[in-house]
C-alpha positions, 0 to 999 in steps of 0.5 A, spaced: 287 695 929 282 696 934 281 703 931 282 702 925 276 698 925 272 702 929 274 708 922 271 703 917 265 701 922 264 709 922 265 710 914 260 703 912 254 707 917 255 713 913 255 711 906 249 707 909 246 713 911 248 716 905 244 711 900 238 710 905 238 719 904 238 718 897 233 713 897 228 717 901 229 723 896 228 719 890 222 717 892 219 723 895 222 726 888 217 721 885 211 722 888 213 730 886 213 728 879 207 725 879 203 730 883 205 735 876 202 730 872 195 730 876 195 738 876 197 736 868 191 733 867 186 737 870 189 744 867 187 740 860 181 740 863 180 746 864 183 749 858 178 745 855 171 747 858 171 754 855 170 752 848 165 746 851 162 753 854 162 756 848 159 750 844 154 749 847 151 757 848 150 756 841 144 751 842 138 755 842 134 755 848 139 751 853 139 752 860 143 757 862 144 754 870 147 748 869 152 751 863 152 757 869 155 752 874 160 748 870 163 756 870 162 757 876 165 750 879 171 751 874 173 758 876 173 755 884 177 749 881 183 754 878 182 758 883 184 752 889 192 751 889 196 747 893 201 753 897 207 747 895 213 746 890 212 739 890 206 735 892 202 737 899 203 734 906 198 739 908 192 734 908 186 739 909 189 743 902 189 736 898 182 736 900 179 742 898 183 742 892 180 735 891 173 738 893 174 743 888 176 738 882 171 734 883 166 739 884 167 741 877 167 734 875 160 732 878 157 739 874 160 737 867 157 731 868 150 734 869 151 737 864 151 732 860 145 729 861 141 736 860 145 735 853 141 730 851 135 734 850 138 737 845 139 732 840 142 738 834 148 740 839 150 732 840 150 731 832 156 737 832 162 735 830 165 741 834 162 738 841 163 730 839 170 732 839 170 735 845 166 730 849 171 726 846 177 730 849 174 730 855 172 723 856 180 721 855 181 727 860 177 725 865 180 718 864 187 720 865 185 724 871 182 717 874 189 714 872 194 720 874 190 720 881 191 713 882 198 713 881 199 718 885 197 715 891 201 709 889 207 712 889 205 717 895 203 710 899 210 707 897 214 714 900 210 714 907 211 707 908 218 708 907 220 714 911 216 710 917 220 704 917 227 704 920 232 706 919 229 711 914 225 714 919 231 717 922 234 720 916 227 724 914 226 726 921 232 729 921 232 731 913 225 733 915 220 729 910 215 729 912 208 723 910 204 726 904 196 726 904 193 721 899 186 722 895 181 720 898 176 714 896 170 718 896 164 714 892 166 712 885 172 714 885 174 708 882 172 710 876 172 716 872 165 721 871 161 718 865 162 724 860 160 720 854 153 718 852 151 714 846 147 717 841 140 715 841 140 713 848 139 716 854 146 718 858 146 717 865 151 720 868 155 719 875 158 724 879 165 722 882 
């Protein structure tokens, strides 16, 4: 009898293991996903900054240098990868990544305020409708950045708490950096600007 219970105390704690494991690769699998999403929206945005380029090198007599860093933080921004299958758990490669993403994002943004010295370029239909693009991009990036942190957060206070910390020692999950809050980054670049007013815009 005793045995027998001692078996089905055994068999109930490895079925309990089994659920915390799977619980852990869930959510780990969760804050992977979300962490596609996020290189999803930024590689819209990247797609999208040849054509802006290309549109406003039209305008006569538009200042070269500030298209020129809008080149130049995209190529360090498509160039900077996180080494990772999944999201990274290295928290120096998020940052430079991140640095890198919001580098490009601070030179679109001054971008747009040179734009409105050139009212004929603003009354294009082709760059209105990629500053709408790229406004409802950067929009997403806010949202996508958010939830990733979300989720991530949910995982790493999971994987700290017993018993689950025990499982993803020995499984080896690890804890995964977040985005950090650098200043404005509650809200998006302001890429948009309203005709007839001057735009202001703010670097994230």
């Amino acid at each position: 009898m005793v045995l027998l219970g001692l078996v089905a105390f055994v068999v109930l704690l490895f079925l309990f293991a089994i659920g915390v494991n799977n619980k852990v690769v869930r959510k780990s699998t969760a804050v992977d996903g979300q962490w596609a999403n996020v290189q999803n929206v930024y590689q819209r945005r990247a797609d999208l900054i040849p054509n802006l380029v290309k549109t406003v090198e039209g305008a006569a007599g538009f200042e070269r240098t500030t298209l020129n860093e809008v080149v130049s933080a995209r190529a360090t921004a498509t160039q900077t990868k996180i080494d990772a299958s999944g999201a990274p758990d290295d928290p120096e490669q998020l940052r430079k990544f991140q640095a890198a993403q919001d580098a490009l994002s601070g030179a679109l943004s001054r971008l747009m305020v040179v734009v409105e010295r050139y009212p004929d370029l603003k009354a294009t239909r082709n760059f209105q409708e990629l500053q709408a693009q790229l406004e409802g991009t950067e929009n997403r990036i806010a949202v996508e950045r958010r939830n990733f942190n979300e989720k991530t957060q949910d995982y790493n206070a999971y994987i700290q708490q017993f018993p689950a910390s025990i499982i993803a020692g020995f499984r080896n999950f690890k804890t995964k950096p977040y985005f950090e809050a650098t200043a404005g980054a509650e809200k998006p670049p302001q890429v948009q600007f309203e005709f007839g007013k001057t735009g202001a815009a703010t670097n994230r």
